[in-house]
C-alpha positions, 0 to 999 in steps of 0.5 A: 342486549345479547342475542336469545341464543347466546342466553341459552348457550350460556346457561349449559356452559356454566353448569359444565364450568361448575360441574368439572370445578367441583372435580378439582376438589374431590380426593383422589381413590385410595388404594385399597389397605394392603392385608398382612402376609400369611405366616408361610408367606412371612417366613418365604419373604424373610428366608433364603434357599436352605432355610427350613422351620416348622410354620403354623399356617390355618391356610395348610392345615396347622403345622408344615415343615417349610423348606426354602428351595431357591429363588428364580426370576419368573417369565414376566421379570418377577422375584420369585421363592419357591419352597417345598412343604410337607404336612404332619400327615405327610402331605406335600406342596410346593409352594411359591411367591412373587414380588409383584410391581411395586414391591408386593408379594402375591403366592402363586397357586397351590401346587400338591404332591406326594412324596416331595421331601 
């Protein structure tokens, strides 16, 4: 008959096996689902330096004439895009994209202006 203290021991120990068993079987966390581009985001993934079109994006007020300025690679090793935009009512940003580990596009912060054409 085994000793009192290896009884107590054990019953601990087989709660601890079944507890990380049923870890085996739990599914892994699934990334979250990738939201779609904007519209000015699709046209700057899609568009090279010197493409120019008018974008109807709700995020900048309706229609905004987008035009590609370059592409450059940031500080951190990204792809980046930049463009200029200007607005109906002559607003102007600058506006820019960067394709981020793993291939998704994140835009960086908006940039406003006056008179960038």
């Amino acid at each position: 008959m085994p000793h009192p203290v290896f009884r107590i021991i054990r019953l601990p120990a087989l709660l601890c096996t079944l507890a990380l068993a049923g870890c085996m079987f739990a599914s892994p966390p699934q990334p979250e689902p990738e939201t779609p581009p904007t519209p000015l985001a699709a046209f700057m993934i899609a568009h090279e330096p010197g493409d120019t079109a008018t974008v109807h994006d709700p995020d900048y007020g309706g229609d905004v004439q987008v035009t590609m300025q370059e592409t450059f690679i940031s500080a951190t090793g990204e792809e980046c895009r930049r463009a200029s935009l200007v607005s109906r009512q002559q607003e102007a940003e600058m506006a820019v994209i960067c394709r981020k580990e793993g291939g998704r596009w994140v835009m960086g912060a908006r940039i406003w202006g006056q008179g960038i054409r």
